[in-house]
C-alpha positions in Angstrom: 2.7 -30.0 4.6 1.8 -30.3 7.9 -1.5 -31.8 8.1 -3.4 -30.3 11.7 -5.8 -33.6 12.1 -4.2 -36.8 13.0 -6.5 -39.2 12.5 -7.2 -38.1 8.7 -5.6 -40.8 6.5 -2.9 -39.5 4.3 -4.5 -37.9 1.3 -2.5 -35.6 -1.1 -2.3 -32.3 0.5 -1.6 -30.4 -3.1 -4.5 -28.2 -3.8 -5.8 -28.0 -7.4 -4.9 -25.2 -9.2 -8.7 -23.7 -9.9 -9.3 -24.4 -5.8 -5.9 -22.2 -4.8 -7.0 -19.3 -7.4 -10.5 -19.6 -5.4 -9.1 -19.2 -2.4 -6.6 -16.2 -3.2 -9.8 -14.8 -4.1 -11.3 -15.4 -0.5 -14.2 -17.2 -2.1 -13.4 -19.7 0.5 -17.1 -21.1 0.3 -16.6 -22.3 -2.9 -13.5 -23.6 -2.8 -14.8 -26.3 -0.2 -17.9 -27.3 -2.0 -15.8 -27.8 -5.4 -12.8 -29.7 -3.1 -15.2 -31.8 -1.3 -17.2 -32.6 -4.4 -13.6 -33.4 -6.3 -11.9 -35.7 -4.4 -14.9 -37.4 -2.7 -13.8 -36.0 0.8 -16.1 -34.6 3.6 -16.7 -30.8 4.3 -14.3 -30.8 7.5 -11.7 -32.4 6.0 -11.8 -30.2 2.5 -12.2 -27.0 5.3 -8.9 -28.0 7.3 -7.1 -28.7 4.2 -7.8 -25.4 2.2 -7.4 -23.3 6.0 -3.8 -24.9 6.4 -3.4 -23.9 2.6 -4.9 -20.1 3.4 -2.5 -20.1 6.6 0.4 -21.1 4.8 -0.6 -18.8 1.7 -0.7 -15.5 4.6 2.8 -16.6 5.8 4.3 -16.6 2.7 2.8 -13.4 2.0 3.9 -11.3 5.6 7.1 -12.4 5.1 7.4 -11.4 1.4 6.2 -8.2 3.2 9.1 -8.2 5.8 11.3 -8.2 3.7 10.2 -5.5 1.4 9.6 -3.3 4.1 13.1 -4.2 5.6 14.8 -3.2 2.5 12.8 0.4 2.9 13.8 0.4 6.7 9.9 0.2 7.8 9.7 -1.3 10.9 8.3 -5.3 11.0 5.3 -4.1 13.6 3.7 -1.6 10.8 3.3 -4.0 8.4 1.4 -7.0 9.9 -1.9 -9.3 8.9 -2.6 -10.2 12.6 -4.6 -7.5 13.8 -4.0 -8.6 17.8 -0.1 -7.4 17.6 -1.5 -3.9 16.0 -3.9 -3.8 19.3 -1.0 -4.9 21.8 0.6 -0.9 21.7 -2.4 1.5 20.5 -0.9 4.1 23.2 2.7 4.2 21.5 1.0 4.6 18.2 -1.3 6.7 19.5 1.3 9.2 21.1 3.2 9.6 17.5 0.2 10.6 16.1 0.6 13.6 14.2 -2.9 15.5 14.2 -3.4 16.7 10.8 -6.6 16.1 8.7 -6.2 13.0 5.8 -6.3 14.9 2.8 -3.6 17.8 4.4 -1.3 13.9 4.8 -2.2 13.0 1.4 -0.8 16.0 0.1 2.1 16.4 1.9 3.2 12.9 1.5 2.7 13.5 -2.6 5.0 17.0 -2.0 7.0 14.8 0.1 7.4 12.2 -3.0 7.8 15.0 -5.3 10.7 16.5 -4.0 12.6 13.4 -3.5 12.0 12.2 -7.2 13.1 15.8 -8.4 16.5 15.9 -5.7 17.1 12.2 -7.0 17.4 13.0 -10.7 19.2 16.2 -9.4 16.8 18.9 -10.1 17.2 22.2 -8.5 14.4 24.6 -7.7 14.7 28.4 -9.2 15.2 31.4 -7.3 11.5 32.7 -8.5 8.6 30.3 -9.3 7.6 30.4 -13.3 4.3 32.3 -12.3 6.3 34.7 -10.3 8.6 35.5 -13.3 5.4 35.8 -15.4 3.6 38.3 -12.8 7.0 40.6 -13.3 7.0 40.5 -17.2 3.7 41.5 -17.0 4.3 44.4 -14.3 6.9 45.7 -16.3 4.9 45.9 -19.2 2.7 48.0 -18.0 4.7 50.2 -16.2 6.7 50.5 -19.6 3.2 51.0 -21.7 2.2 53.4 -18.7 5.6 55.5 -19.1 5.3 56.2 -22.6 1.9 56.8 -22.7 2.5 59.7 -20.2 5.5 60.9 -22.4 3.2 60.7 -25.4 -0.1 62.3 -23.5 1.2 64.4 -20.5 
C-alpha cells in the first residue's frame, strides 16, 4: 500500500478486521482511538493510515460501480462519489431536465419497469382492461333484466 507520509517508519499497513468494519461503517472516530490504542501508534499516524484505507476502500467501490453501470449502458459521469465532477456541468444536466413532479417520476419509472418485466416474459396486454369487461357484463345484465321486465310488466 502506498503509505502517503515518508518519514513514518514502516509499520504494517493491514488494518484489523474489527477497525475496517468500523470504518465501512463511517464511525471513523472510533476506528482511530481503537487503532491508536492497539498498536501503540500516535493519532496522526492511525488517521493517515485508516484515510489511505477509506480512500482505497471508495476506489474499489466507484469502480465496482463502473462497471455495473457499464454493463446497463449508464454513463460513468452519473454514477460518481466525488461530488466536484457532478458540479463541473450542472447546465447540461440541468437542460435535460425533464419537469415533472417526484412522485409523477416515481410512478412512471415503476409503469416503466412493469411493462418491461411483463414484454420480457412475453406478456401481451388485452384488447379491453378486466374492469372494462366487468362494467359490460354488468351493463348487459341490466339491460337484459330491464328487457324482460318490460315484456313481463308493459
Amino acid at each position: 500500500m502506498f503509505n502517503p507520509d515518508p518519514s513514518a517508519k514502516s509499520v504494517n499497513t493491514k488494518l484489523p478486521k474489527a477497525i475496517m468494519m468500523m470504518i465501512e461503517k463511517n464511525n471513523l472516530v472510533m476506528a482511530i482511538k481503537t487503532l491508536a490504542a492497539d498498536e501503540n501508534i500516535s493519532m496522526d499516524e492511525a488517521k493517515s493510515r485508516i484515510d489511505t484505507y477509506e480512500t482505497a476502500l471508495k476506489v474499489k467501490q466507484q469502480q465496482k460501480l463502473n462497471t455495473i453501470a457499464n454493463k446497463q449502458g449508464i454513463p460513468n459521469q452519473a454514477i460518481s462519489f466525488d461530488r466536484e465532477q457532478a458540479e463541473e456541468e450542472p447546465d447540461r444536466l440541468i437542460k435535460n431536465r425533464v419537469k415533472t413532479t417526484q412522485t409523477d417520476q416515481g410512478f412512471k419509472s415503476l409503469q416503466r419497469g412493469v411493462d418491461s418485466q411483463l414484454n420480457d416474459l412475453g406478456y401481451k396486454k388485452p384488447l379491453l382492461p378486466y374492469w372494462a369487461k366487468r362494467l359490460l357484463i354488468i351493463i348487459f345484465i341490466m339491460i337484459g333484466l330491464f328487457w324482460i321486465l318490460w315484456r313481463v310488466f308493459g
